[in-house]
C-alpha positions in Angstrom: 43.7 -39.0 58.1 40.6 -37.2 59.1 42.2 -34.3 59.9 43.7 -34.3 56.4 40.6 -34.7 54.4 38.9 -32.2 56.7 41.3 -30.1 55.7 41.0 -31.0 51.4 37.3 -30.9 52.2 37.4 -27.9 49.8 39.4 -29.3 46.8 37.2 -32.9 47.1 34.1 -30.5 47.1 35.4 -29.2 43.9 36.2 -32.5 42.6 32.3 -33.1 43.2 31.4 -30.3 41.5 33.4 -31.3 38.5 31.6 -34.6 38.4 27.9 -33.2 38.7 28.6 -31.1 36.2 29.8 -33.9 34.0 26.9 -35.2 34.5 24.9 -32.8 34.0 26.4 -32.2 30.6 26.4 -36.0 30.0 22.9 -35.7 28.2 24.1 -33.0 26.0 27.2 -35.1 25.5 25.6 -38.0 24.4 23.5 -35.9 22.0 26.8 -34.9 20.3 28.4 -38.1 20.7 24.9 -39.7 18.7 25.2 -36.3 16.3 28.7 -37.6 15.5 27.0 -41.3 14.9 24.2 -39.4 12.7 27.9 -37.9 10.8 28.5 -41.5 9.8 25.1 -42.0 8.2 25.8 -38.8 5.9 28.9 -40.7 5.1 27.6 -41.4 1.9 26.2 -38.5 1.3 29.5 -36.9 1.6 31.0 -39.5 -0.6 28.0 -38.1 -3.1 28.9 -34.8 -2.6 32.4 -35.2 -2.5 31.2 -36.8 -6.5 29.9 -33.4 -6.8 32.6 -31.4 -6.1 34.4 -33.3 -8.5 32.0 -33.0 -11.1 31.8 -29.0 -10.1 35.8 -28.5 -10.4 35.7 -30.2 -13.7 32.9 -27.6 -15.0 34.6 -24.8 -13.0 36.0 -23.6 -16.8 32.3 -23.1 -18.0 31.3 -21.7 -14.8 33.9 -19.1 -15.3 32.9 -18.5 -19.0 29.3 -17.6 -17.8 29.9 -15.5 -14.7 32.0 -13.2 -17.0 28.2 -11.8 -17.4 29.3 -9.9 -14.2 32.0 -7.6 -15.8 29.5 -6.7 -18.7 27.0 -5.5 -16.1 29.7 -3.5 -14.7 30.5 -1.7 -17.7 26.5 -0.9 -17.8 26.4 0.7 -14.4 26.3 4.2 -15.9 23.0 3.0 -18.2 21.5 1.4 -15.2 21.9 4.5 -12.9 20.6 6.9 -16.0 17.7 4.7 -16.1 16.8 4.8 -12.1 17.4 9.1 -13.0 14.2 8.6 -15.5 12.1 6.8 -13.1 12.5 8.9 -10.7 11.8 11.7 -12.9 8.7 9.8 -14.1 7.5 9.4 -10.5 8.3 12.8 -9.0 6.2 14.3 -11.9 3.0 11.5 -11.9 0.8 13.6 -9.5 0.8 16.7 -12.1 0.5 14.2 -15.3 -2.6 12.9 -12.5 -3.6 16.3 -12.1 -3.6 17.8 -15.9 -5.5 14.7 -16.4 -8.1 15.4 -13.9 -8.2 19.0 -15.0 -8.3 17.8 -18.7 -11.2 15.6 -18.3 -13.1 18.8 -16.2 -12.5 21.3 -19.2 -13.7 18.2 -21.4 -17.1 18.1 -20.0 -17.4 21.8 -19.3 -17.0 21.6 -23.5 -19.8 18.9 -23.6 -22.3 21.2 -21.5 -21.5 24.0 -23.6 -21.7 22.2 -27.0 -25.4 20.6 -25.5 -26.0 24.4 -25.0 -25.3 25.3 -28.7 -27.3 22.1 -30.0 -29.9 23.2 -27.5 -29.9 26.9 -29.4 -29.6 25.5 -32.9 -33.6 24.7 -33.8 -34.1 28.2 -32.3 -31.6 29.7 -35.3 -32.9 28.0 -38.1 -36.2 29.3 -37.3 -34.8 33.0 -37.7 -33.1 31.8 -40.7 -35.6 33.6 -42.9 -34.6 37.5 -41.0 -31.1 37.7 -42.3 -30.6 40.5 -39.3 -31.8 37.7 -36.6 -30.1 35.0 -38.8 -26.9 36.4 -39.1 -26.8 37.9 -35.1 -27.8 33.8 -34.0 -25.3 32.9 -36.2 -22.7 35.3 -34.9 -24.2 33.8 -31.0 -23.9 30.4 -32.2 -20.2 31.0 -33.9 -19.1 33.1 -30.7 -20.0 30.0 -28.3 -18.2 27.3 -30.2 -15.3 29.7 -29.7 -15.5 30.0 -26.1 -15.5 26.4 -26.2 -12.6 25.6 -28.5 -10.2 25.3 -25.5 -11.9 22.7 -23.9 -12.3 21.1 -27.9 -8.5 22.1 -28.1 -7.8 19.8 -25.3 -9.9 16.9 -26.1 -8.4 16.9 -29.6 -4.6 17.0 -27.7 -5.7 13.9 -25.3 -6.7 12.2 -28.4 -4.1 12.5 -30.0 -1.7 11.5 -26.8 -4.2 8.8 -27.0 -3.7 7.4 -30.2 0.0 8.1 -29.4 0.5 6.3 -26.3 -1.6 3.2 -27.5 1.2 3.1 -30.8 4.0 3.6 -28.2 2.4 0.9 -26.2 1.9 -1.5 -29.3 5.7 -1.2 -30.6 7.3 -1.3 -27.1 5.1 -4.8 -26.6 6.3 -5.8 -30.2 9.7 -5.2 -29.9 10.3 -6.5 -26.8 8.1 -9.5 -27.5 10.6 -9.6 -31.2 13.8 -9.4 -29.4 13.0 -12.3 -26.5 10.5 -15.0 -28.1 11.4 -18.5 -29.1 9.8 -21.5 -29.2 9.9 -22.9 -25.8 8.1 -18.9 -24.6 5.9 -18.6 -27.4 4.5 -22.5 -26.4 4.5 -21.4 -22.6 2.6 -17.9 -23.0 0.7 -18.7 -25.9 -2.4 -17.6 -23.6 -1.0 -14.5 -22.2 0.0 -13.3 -25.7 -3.1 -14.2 -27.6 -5.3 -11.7 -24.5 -2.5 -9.0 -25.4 -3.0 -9.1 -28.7 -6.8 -9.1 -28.3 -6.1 -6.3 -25.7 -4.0 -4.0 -28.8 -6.9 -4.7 -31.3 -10.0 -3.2 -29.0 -7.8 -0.9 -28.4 -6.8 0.4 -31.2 -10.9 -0.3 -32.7 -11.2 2.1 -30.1 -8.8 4.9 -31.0 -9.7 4.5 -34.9 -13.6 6.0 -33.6 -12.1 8.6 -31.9 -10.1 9.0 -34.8 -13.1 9.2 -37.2 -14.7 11.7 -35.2 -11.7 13.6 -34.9 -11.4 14.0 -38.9 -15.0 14.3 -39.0 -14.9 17.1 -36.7 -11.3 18.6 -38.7 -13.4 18.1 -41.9 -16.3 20.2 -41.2 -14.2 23.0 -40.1 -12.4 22.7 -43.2 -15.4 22.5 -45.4 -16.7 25.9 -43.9 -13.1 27.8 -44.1 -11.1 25.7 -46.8 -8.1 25.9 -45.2 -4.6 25.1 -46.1 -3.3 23.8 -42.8 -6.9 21.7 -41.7 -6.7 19.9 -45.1 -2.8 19.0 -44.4 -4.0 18.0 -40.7 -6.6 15.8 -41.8 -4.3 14.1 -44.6 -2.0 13.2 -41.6 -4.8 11.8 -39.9 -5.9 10.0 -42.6 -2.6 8.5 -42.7 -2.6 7.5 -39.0 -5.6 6.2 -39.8 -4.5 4.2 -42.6 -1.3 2.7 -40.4 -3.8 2.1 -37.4 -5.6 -0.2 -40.0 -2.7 -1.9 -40.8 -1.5 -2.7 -37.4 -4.9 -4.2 -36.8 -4.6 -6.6 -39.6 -0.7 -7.2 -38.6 -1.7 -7.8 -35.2 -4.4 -10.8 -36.6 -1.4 -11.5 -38.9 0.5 -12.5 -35.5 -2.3 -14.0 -34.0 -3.1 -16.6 -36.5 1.1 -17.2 -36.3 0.5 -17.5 -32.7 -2.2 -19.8 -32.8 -0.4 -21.9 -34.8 3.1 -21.8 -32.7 5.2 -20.3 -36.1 8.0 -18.6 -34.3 9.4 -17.1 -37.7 6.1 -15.8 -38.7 5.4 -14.0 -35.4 8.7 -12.3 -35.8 7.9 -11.3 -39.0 4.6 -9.7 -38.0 6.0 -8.6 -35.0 8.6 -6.4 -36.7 5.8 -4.9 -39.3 3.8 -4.0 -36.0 6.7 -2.4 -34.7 7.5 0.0 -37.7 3.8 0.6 -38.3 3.6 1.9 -34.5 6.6 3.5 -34.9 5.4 5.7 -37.9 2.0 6.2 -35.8 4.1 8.2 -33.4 6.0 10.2 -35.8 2.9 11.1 -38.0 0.9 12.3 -34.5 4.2 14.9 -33.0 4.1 16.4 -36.3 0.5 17.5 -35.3 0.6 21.0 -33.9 -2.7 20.9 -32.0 -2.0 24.6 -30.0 -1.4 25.7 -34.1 -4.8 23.9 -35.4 -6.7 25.4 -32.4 -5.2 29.3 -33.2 -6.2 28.7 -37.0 -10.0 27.5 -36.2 -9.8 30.1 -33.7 -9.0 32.7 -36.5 -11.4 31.2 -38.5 -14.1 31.4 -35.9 -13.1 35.2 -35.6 -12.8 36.1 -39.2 -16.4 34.3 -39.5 -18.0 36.6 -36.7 -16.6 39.8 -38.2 -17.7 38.9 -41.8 -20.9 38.5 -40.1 -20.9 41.6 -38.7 -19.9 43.5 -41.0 -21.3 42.1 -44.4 -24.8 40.3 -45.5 -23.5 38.4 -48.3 -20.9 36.6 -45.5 -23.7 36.1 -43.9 -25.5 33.4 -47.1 -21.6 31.6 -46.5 -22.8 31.3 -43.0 -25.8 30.3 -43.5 -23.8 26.8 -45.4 -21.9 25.8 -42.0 -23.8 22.8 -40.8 -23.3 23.7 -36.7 -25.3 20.9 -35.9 -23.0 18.6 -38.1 -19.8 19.8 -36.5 -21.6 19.9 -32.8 -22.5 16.3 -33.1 -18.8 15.6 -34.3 -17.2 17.8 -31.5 -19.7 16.2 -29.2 -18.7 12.7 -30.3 -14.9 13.6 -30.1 -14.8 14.8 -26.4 -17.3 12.2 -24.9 -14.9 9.7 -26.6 -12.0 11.2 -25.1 -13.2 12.0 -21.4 -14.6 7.5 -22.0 -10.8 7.2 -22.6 -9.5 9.9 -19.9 -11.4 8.5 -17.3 -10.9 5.1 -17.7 -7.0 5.5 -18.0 -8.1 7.9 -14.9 -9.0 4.4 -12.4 -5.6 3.0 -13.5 -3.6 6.2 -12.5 -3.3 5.1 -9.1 -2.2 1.5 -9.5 0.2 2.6 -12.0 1.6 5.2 -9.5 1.7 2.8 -6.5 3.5 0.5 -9.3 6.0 3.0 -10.8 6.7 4.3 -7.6 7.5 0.9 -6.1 9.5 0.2 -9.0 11.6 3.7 -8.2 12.1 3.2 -4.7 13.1 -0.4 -5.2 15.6 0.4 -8.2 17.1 4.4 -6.8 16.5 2.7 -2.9 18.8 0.2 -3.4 20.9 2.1 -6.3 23.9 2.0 -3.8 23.6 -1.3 -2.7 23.0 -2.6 -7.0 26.0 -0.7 -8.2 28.1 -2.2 -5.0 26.6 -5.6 -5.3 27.9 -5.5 -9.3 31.0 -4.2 -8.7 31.7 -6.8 -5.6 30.9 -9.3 -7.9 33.6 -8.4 -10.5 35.6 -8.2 -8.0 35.1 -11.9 -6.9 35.2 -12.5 -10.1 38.8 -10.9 -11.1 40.0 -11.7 -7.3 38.3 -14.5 -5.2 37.1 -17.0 -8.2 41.1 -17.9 -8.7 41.2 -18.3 -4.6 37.7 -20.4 -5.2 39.0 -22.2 -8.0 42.6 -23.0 -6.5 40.4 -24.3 -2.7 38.4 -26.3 -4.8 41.8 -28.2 -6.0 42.8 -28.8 -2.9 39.1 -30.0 -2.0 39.5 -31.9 -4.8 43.0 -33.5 -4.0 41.7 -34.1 -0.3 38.6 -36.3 -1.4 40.3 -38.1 -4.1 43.8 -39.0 -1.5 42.8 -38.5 1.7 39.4 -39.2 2.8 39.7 -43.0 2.3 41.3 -43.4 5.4 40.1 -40.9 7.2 36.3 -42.3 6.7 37.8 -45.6 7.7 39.0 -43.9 11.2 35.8 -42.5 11.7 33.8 -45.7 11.6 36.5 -47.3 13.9 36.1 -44.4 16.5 32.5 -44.6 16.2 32.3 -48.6 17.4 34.5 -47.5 20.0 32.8 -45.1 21.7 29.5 -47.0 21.3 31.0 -49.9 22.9 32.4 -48.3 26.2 29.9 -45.2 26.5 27.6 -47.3 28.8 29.9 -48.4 31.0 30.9 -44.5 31.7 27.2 -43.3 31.5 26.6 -46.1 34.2 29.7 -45.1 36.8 29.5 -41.0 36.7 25.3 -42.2 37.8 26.7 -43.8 40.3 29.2 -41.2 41.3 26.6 -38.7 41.1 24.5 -40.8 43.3 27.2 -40.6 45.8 27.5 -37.5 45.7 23.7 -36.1 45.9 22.6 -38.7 48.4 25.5 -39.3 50.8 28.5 -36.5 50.4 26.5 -33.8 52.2 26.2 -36.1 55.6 29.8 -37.6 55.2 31.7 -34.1 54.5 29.6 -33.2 57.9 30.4 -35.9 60.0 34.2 -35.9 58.7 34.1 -31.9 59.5 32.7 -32.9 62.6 34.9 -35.6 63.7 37.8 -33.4 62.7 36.4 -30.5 65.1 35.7 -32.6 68.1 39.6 -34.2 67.1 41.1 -30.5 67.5 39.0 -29.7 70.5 40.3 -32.5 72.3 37.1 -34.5 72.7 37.3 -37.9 74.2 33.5 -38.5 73.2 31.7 -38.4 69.9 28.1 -38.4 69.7 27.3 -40.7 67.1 23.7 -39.9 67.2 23.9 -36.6 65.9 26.2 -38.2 62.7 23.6 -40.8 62.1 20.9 -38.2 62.3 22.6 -36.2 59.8 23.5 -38.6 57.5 20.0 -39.5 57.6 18.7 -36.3 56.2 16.5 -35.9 53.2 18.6 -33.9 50.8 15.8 -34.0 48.2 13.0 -32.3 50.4 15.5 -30.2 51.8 16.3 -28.7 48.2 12.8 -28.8 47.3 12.2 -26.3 50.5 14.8 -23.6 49.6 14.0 -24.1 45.7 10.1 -23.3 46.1 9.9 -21.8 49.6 6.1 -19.5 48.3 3.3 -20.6 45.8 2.2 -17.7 43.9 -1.5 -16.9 43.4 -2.8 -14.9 40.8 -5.7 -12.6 40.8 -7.2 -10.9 37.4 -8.7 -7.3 38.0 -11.1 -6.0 35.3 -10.3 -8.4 32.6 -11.0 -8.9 29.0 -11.3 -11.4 26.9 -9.6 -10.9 24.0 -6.9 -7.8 21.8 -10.3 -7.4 19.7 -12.3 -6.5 22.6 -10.2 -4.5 23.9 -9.4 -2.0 21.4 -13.4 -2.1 20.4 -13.6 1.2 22.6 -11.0 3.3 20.3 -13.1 1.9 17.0 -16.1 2.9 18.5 -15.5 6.2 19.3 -13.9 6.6 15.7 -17.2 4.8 14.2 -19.2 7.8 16.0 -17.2 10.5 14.9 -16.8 9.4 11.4 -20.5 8.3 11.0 -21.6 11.8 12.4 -19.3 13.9 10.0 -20.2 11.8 6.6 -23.7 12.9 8.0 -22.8 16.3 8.0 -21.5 16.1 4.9 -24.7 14.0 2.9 -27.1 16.3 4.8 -27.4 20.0 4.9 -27.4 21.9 7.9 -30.2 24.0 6.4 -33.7 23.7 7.4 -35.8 24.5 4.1 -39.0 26.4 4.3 -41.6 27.2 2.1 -42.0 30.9 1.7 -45.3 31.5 3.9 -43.6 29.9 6.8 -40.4 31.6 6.8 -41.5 34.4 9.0 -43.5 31.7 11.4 -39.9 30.3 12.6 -37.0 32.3 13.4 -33.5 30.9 12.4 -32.5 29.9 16.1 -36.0 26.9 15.7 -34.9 26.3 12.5 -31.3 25.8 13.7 -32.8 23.2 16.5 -35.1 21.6 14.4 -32.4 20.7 12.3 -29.7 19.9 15.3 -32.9 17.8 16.9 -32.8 15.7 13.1 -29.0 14.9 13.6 -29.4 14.0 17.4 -31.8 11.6 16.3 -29.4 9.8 13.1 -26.8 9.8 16.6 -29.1 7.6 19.1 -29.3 5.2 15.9 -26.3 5.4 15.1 -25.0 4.5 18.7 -27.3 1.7 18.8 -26.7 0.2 15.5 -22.7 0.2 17.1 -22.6 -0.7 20.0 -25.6 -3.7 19.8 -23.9 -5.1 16.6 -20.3 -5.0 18.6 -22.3 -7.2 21.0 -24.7 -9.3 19.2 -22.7 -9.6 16.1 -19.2 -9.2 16.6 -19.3 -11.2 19.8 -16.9 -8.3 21.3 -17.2 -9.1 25.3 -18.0 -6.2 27.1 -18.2 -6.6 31.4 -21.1 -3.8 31.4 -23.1 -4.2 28.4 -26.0 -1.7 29.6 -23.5 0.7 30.3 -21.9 0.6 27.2 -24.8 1.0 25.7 -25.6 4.2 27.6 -21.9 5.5 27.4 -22.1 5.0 23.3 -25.4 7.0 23.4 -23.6 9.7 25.0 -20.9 9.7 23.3 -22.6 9.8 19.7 -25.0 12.8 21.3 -21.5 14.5 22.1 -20.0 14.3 19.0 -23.3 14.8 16.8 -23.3 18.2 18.3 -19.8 19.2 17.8 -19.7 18.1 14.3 -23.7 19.8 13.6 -22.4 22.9 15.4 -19.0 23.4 13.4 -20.8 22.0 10.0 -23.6 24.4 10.7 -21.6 27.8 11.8 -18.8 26.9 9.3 -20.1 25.5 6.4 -17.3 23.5 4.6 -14.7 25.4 6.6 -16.5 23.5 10.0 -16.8 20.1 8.3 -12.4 20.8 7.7 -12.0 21.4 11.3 -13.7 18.1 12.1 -11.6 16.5 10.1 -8.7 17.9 11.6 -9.7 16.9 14.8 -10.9 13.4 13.4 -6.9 13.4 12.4 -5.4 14.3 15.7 -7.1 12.4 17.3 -6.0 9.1 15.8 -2.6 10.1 16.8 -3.4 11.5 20.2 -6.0 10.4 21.9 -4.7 7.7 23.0 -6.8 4.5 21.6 -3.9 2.1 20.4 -1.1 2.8 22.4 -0.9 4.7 26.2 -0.2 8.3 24.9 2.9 8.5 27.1 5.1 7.0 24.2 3.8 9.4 22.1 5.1 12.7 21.3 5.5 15.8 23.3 2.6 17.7 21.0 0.2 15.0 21.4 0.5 14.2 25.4 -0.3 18.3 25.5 -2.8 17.8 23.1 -4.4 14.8 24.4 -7.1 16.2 27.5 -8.0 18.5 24.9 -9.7 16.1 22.3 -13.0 14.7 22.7 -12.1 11.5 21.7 -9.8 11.0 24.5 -12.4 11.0 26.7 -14.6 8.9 25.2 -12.6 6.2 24.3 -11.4 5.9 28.5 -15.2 6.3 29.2 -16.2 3.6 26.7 -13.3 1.4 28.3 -14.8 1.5 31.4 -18.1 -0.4 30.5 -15.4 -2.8 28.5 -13.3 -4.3 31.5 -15.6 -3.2 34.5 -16.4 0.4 35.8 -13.9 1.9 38.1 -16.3 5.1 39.0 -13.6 7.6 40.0 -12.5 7.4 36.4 -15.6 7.1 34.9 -17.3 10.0 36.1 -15.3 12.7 35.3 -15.5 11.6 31.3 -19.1 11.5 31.5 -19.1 15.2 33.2 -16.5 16.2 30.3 -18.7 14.8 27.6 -21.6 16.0 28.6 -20.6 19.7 29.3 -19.2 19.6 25.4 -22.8 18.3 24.4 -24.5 21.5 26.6 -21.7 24.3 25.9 -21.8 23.6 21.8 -25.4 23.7 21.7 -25.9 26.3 23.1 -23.1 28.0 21.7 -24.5 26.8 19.0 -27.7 28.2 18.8 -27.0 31.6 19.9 -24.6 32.4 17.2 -26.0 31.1 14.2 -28.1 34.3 13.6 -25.0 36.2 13.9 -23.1 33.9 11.5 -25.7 32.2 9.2 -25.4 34.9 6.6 -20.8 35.2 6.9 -21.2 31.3 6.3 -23.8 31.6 3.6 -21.5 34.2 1.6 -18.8 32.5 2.2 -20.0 29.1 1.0 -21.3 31.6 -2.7 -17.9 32.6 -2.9 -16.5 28.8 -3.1 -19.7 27.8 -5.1 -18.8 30.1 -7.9 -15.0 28.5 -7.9 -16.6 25.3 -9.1 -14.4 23.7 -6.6 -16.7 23.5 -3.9 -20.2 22.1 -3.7 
């Protein structure tokens, strides 16, 4: 018999196996066997469900009648993908509407300063009134520089009128909409928000009715001077935009009053008179030709001068125009319209981030919209029957079949609580067996069985007992855990804050030394007895010595508020002190020496390098991951070596890599000052030409 179990010692072993794992998995059992107990507390909650499907299959005709909605959207898809077409549109073309905006408002004020020039020039030509040859040659001056200004005027009088325009647009999309989607329960819930709208449209439009009085005022002087045809015709339309701009106003108070007191038909009412009123607004202003208006006060301007010129009694009509009249009107027109420009200016960017998160949500997902429609008419037209004909049979199930079935559940249930114990309580002691006293009895029966086959007559029982004396437990402790790891920080730091405090640091510096450059000049200004004292070379030092200074302060302010305000740990705060001051020093001279060589064209170049070396110096990520143009680029850049040096004083110095940044840094510090001051004789005057040449763009200060 032993030699027979010695020889199933294999099979019983997986038989043991079998039963460990049982028992291992007993826990997780028991967690599903109480997860199928926890089933029959939902019970009634699937009872109540099961109610609900009911409910659900007996609406399932309504349902149906409503999600048609799907196959309308559908036969839309060509309006909706048109639409996404003219957002795009919109957005691709926002930074030039940004940019004749910006170049609008520019011309604008170059008008202002020249009209302040006229006015400035106006008491001089009434003195000369008397001399008709003086008079009429300050007249011709006087007509000749409201001409060179008319294209600026020209394009005031075109953004007021856009203005005007896109504050009616505004108006009758708000109305319309507003017309098309109130009722009761909306106008009760946004009472608020449409009461500030409305009060929104009527500052507004109080605001584009000045601009429109001076625009008129403006028209009407030119006309009084010239009597012309197409001005007077101009000015009636105005008059009439006017006129409707007043009547939306008391329309919009019309709907407020409604508003105020919740009469839904009333608002409509008002609502749809706002709406036409705007509409007309529009149609009266793109009748305006203002390109036309500006050519005809242009001819006018140029018939004026000639007649001037050429006869003395012209000169007595001149002598009626009230210039001052019609500067203070011109005046009045473009400071209102550069108000409006700039303040629709601030918004540009909002409504750009908005209208282009509105495009690449509606053309981004344009694929994905159009499929998402077109699956659901397909659901509709092919998987709703499928839905509706499962639900049935859900139906049929709950109301035939799961009776008895939640009757067989709460049988099984008692069951299994009832005998689970007992089972839980044999497999422990199975597995008890097992654990504790298998290991010594498969060895003794293996033994016995050996000593058997070897012919023994002896067995030394000893060596059994010993063995089936053995500590299993310590012995699986020993081969489970046989080392106790020991871990040993090297150059620690606290916190993610501290350490990327050197990469910030370094890009404080930099950045703090080139807004320097670019508040103060480079230029050391002399009276003119001590210009032949100093040659440019002191000057040049005096200056660099003025921006060193700014850079110790600088490096201070840093690197003590990082510690005493910021709480930033740092291992070697005296070092990082010293490291910042070098550091700022460095950079303070490369950004003095390119700003002072190069002009703007120096200050570009440190920005450049400000750019690459976000990217690849390094600070936020090991530059290995990075690409191949910025690991060749990376020794290169300044910054990469003072952000490892700054490191250094962060975690703990490790010399070896210390010292070679600090030898780096402080040979750029020596070569570019020097550099530096030898070549700014040679350059000061290329640089100073070149900076006239951008001066006189107006681009450039």
């Amino acid at each position: 018999m032993i030699l027979d179990t010695d020889d199933n010692l294999a099979t019983i072993d997986g038989y043991t196996k079998e039963i460990v794992t049982l028992h291992d998995k007993f826990p997780e059992i028991k967690e599903k066997i109480a997860k199928a107990e926890e089933f029959t507390d939902y019970i009634p909650q699937v009872d109540a469900m099961g109610e609900k499907l009911i409910g659900l299959n007996d609406k399932l005709p309504t349902l149906k009648k409503e999600a048609s909605i799907i196959l309308t959207l559908q036969e839309k898809i060509p309006e909706i993908q048109n639409a996404g077409k003219q957002l795009k549109m919109i957005d691709d073309d926002f930074d030039d509407i940004a940019s004749t905006m910006t170049d609008g408002i520019d011309t604008a004020k170059q008008g202002l300063q020249v009209i302040e020039q006229v006015q400035a020039a106006l008491p001089q030509i009434e003195q000369l009134g008397d001399q008709a040859a003086s008079f009429a040659t300050a007249t011709k001056d006087g007509a000749q520089q409201l001409q060179d200004a008319l294209p600026s005027i020209s394009s005031s009088v075109q953004v007021t009128i856009e203005s005007i325009s896109q504050v009616a647009s505004t108006t009758a999309k708000w109305s319309k909409a507003l017309n098309d989607s109130i009722d009761q329960d909306q106008l009760d819930q946004d009472r608020e928000s449409i009461l500030q709208t409305i009060d929104g449209l009527q500052q507004s439009i109080q605001q584009q009715q000045s601009m429109l009085d001076a625009l008129i005022a403006f028209l009407g002087n030119i006309e009084g001077s010239a009597e012309n045809a197409q001005i007077q015709g101009v000015i009636g339309q105005l008059n009439d935009v006017k006129g409707h701009l007043t009547n939306v106003s008391q329309q919009l108070a019309g709907a407020k009053e409604a508003v105020q007191k919740g009469n839904v038909s009333e608002v409509k009412r008002y609502l749809s008179d706002i709406t036409t009123a705007a509409e007309e607004i529009e149609s009266l202003l793109g009748q305006i030709n203002v390109p036309s208006i500006t050519k005809t006060i242009n001819d006018i301007l140029t018939k004026l001068i000639k007649t001037i010129t050429t006869a003395e009694d012209v000169l007595k009509k001149a002598q009626e125009i009230d210039f001052d009249s019609l500067l203070s009107s011109t005046k009045s027109v473009v400071s209102n319209a550069v108000t409006i420009l700039e303040k629709y200016q601030k918004e540009l960017p909002a409504i750009k981030q908005e209208l282009h998160d509105a495009n690449t949500m509606l053309n981004g997902h344009m694929d994905e919209i159009v499929n998402a429609i077109n699956k659901g008419a397909d659901l509709y037209n092919n998987e709703l029957p499928v839905v509706e004909e499962k639900l049935g049979l859900a139906v049929d199930f709950l109301q035939n079949d799961w009776p008895t079935i939640k009757s067989e559940i709460s049988s099984t249930m008692a069951m299994v609580d009832e005998k689970l114990p007992e089972v839980e309580k044999a497999l422990d002691a199975a597995v008890d067996l097992i654990n504790n006293d298998w290991p010594s009895i498969k060895a003794g029966i293996h033994k016995a069985a050996d000593a058997i086959r070897a012919g023994e007559n002896e067995v030394d029982l000893g060596e059994v007992i010993k063995l089936l004396k053995l500590d299993a437990t310590d012995e699986a402790d020993f081969f489970k855990q046989p080392v106790e790891l020991k871990s040993n920080e090297i150059y620690p730091i606290a916190n993610n804050g501290s350490a990327s405090t050197p990469f910030y640091t370094a890009l404080c510096l930099w950045v703090g030394a080139l807004l320097l450059s670019s508040v103060a000049t480079t230029e050391y200004h002399l009276e003119k007895k001590d210009k032949k004292r100093f040659t440019q070379r002191e000057t040049f030092v005096a200056r660099m010595l003025t921006f060193l200074t700014m850079a110790v302060a600088q490096s201070l302010i840093v690197t003590l508020g990082n510690m005493f305000l910021l709480g930033v740990d740092v291992h070697n705060p005296v070092y990082s002190v010293f490291f910042a001051l070098l550091v700022g020093l460095a950079f303070m001279m490369i950004v003095y020496v390119l700003a002072g060589l190069f002009g703007n064209l120096g200050k570009g170049i440190a920005i450049i390098i400000l750019v690459l070396s976000i990217s690849g110096g390094g600070g936020n990520y090991p530059i290995q991951v990075s690409g191949k143009f910025f690991q060749f680029i990376n020794p290169l850049l300044p910054f990469t070596h003072a952000v490892n040096l700054l490191r250094e004083s962060a975690g703990g110095i490790y010399w070896p890599n210390a010292i070679p940044q600090l030898i780096i840094l402080t040979i750029l510090f020596l070569v570019f000052g020097i550099v530096g001051t030898y070549a700014y004789p040679y350059l000061v005057n290329s640089t100073k030409k070149l900076s006239d040449i951008s001066k006189e763009s107006h681009f450039f200060h």
